[in-house]
N, C-alpha and C positions, 0 to 999 in steps of 0.2 A: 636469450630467454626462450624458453619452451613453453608456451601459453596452450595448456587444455582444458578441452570444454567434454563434460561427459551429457547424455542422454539421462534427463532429471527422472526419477524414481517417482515422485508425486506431481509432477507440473507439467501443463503442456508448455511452457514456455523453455528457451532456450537462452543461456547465457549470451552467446555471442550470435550475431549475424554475419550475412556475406560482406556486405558495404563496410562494416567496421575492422572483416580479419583481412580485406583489401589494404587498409590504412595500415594495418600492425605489421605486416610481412615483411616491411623494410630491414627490421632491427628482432625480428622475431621467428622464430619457426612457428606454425598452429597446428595444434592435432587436432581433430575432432571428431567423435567417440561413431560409427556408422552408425546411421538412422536418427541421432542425435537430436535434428530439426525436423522430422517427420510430422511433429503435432501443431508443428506451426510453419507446415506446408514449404519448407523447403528441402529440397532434395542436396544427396548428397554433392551432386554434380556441382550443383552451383555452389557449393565450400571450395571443393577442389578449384573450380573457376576462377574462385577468390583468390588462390594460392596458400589454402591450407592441403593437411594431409586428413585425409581421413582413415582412422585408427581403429583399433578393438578395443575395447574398455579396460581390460588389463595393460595393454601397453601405454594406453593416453594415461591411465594413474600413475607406474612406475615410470614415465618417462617425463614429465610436467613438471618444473619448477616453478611456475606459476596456474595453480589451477582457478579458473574460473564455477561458479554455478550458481542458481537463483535459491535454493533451495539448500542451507548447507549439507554437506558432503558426510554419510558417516562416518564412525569411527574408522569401520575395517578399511576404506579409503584411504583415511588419513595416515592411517598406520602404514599405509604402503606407498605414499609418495616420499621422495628421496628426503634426505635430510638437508636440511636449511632451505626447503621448499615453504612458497607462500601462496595463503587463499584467499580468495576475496568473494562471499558472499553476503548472508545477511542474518547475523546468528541471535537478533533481538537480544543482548545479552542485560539487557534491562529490565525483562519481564523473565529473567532466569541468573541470576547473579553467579549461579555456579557452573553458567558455561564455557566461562574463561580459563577456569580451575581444573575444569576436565580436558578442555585443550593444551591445557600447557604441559601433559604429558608425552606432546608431540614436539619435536626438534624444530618446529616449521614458525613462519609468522601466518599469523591471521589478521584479517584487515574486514569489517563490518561495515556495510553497506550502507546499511541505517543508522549507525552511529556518524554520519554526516553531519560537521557542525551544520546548523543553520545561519550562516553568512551566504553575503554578495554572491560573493569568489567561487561557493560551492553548488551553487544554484542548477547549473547544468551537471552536477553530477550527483543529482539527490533524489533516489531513487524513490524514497520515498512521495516525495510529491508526485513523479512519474505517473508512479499504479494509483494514488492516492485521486488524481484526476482522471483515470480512466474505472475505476471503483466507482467513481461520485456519477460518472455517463452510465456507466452500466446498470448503475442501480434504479435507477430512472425508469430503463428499459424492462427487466426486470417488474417493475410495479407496473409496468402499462399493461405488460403479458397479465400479467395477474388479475387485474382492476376490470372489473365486470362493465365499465363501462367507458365510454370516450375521454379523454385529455382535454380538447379542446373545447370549445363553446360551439356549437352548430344551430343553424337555422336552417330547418329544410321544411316542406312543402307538407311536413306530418306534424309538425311544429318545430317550438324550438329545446336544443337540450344546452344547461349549463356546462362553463366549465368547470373540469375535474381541481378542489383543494386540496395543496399539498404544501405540508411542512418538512422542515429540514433543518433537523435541530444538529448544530455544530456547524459553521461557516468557516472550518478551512479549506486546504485545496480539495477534499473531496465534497464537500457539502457546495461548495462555490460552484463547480464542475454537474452537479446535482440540481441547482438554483436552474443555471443557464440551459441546461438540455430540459427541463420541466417546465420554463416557459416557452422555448421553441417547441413545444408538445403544446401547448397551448394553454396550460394551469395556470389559475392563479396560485401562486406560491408566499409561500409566507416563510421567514427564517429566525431563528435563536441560535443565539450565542451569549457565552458569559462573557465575553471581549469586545467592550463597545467600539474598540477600534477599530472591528471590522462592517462597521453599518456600513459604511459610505460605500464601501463594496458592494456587500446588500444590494442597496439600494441602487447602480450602477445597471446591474442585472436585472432590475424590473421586477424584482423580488419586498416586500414591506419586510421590515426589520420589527423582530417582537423582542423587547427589553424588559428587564426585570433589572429593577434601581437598586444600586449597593453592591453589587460584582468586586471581584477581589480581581486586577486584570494586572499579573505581575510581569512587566516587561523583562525580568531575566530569563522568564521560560521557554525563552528560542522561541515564543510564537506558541506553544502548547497550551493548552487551556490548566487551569490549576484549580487545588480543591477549594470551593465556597465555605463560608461560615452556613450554618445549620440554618437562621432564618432566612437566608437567600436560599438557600437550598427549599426551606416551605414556599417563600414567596413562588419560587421557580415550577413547584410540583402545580401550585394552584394555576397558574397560570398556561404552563403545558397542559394541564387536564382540560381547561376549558378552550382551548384550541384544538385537543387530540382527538375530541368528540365531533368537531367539525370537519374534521379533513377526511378526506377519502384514500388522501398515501400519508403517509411517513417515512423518511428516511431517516437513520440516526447515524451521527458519525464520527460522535465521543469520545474522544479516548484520553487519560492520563496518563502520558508515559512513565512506563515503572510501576501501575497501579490498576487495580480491576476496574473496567468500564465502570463508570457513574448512571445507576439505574434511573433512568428518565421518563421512562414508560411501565407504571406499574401494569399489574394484571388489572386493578382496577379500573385504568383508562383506557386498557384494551375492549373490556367489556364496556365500557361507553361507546367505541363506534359505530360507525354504522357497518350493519352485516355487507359484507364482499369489498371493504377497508380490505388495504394493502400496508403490512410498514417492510420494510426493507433496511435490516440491521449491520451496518455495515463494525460494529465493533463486537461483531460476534466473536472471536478467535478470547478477546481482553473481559468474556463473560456478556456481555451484549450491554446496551442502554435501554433493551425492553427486557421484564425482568421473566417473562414467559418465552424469551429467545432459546433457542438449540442452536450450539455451531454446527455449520454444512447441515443443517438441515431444514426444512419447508415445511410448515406443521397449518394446520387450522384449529384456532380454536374462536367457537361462539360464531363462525363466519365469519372471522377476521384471518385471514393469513399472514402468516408470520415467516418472515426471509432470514436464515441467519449465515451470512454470507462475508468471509472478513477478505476473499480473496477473487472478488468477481473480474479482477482485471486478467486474472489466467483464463476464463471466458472467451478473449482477444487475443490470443496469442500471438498473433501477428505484429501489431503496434507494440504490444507491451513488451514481446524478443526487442523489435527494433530499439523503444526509450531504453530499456534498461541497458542492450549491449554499447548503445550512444552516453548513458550514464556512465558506465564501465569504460570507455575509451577515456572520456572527460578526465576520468580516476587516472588512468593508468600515465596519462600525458607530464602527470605530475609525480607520481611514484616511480617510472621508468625512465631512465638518460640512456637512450642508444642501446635499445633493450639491455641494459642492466638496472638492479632493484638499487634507489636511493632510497633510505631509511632515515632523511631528516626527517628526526621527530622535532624540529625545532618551526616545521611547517605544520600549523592549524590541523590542513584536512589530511595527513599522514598518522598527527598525535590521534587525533579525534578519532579516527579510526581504524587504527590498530589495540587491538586488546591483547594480544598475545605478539612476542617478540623472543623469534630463537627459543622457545617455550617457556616463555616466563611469561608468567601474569600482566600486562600493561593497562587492565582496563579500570578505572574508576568510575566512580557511581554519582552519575551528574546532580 
């Protein structure tokens, strides 16, 4: 197998790293594209040291029967890796149902990243949680930059100053990751979620758990949060506003897969904070959970600022290269026998995450 990694067009991260194209080279040749890891500080030396090849962008496309990238790969790319070539990125094809249908005009398989079941078995290779936990740290970070004033509680010799309240509405792996770096910052934190099965987490992390009675908490959703009935939905607004007014951050971190963020922060509870309030929106990209958010972009309004940022974990491109190319070997240990492609689709995390096969359609709509 010929495993290439090109230099991402929008990302500082890099598909693969040195420590993982060390492991591959057994049953593998590596191309990887010159400069390719430059934005997350590794030279090309140290690929070649790995024993990859380091390539021109033209030759790692036409020459890659397995292409790697964080970021999928354009067309004119696709169009020119050889035939019965396969990619492994991360094509969301749940918040775009038709990008299965446009792939499949290529001879190649596609394999989706985040289309990882959520089981056991696939837990080290889901990448989603990966960035999902360094998103929930960075955001943290993020609001302290921001926040006109200290995190912690201090007592000094001028007096004493409180500590900084912060909410964190959605307690998955990015909100959890969010809890724990906002109380080592020294906040008190407070958390929501419509999933009361994740208080005892909550609460684990030194975090108080804010619940709203009556939650729809449907265990087939791999863990996703799912949509409320209309009077939890009110309960849920009244209850968010009179805590939104108290906090000094918010972070939100929402998401419906398949479905536009669930707005959880009107304008109107924005204009209740307090002026030089921080929220930091981490379901920007899905329409945000504040409904006054811009994706990629930092706005103020009324002296509150507003973060809408769905991809903070490229911020770190260092660790986030490292999870995700350690994600991708995980993948690869099961899709590859002595570098060649097994295609048991009769394996969970192969089905799950192939949408396209030989250019035919394979993806369904979970």
């Amino acid at each position: 197998m010929i495993i290439g990694v090109l230099k991402e067009e929008a990302d500082t991260r890099v598909a693969l790293t040195p420590d993982v194209v060390k492991k591959l080279t057994e049953h593998n040749q590596i191309l990887i594209e010159a400069g390719a890891g430059g934005n997350t500080y590794i030279p090309d030396a140290e690929y070649e040291a790995a024993g990859a090849t380091i390539s021109q962008r033209n030759d790692v496309i036409s020459k890659s029967t397995l292409l790697l990238s964080i970021r999928p790969p354009a067309e004119d790319i696709l169009s020119k890796l050889p035939q019965g070539a396969s990619v492994i990125s991360s094509f969301r094809p749940y918040e775009d149902a038709t990008v299965p249908e446009k792939l499949s005009k290529f001879p190649i398989n596609v394999f989706s990243m985040d289309m990882m079941p959520r089981i056991t078995m696939a837990q080290d290779k889901d990448v989603l949680s990966s960035m999902a936990s360094m998103a929930g740290y960075r955001a943290v970070l993020e609001a302290a930059t921001h926040l006109p004033r200290y995190f912690p509680m201090l007592t000094t010799a001028a007096g004493s100053i409180p500590p900084a309240k912060v909410l964190i509405l959605g307690a998955g792996v990015a909100g959890l990751q969010a809890i724990a770096t906002a109380k080592r910052l020294g906040s008190v934190v407070e958390a929501f979620d419509t999933r009361a099965a994740v208080r005892e987490e909550v609460q684990s992390l030194g975090a108080k758990f804010v619940e709203v009675e009556g939650s729809r908490d449907d265990k087939a959703a791999g863990g996703y949060a799912v949509e409320q009935t209309e009077e939890y939905k009110q309960k849920q607004r009244e209850l968010i506003f009179d805590r939104a007014s108290k906090s000094d951050v918010i972070i939100t971190t929402a998401l419906l897969r398949g479905k536009k963020a669930p707005i959880l922060i009107t304008k109107e509870m924005v204009e209740a904070m307090k002026p030089g309030s921080v929220i930091v929106d981490l379901a920007a990209a899905g329409g945000g959970n504040c409904e006054l958010t811009q994706n990629d972009a930092t706005i103020d309004h009324h002296g509150i600022t507003i973060i809408g940022d769905s991809t903070l974990e490229a911020k770190m491109p260092m660790h986030a290269s490292l999870l995700f190319a350690k994600n991708v070997f995980n993948f690869l240990k099961v899709l590859l026998k002595e570098g060649e492609l097994q295609l048991d689709m009769e394996n969970q995390l192969i089905r799950g995450t192939c949408i396209v096969q030989g250019g035919k359609n394979m993806y369904e709509v979970k």
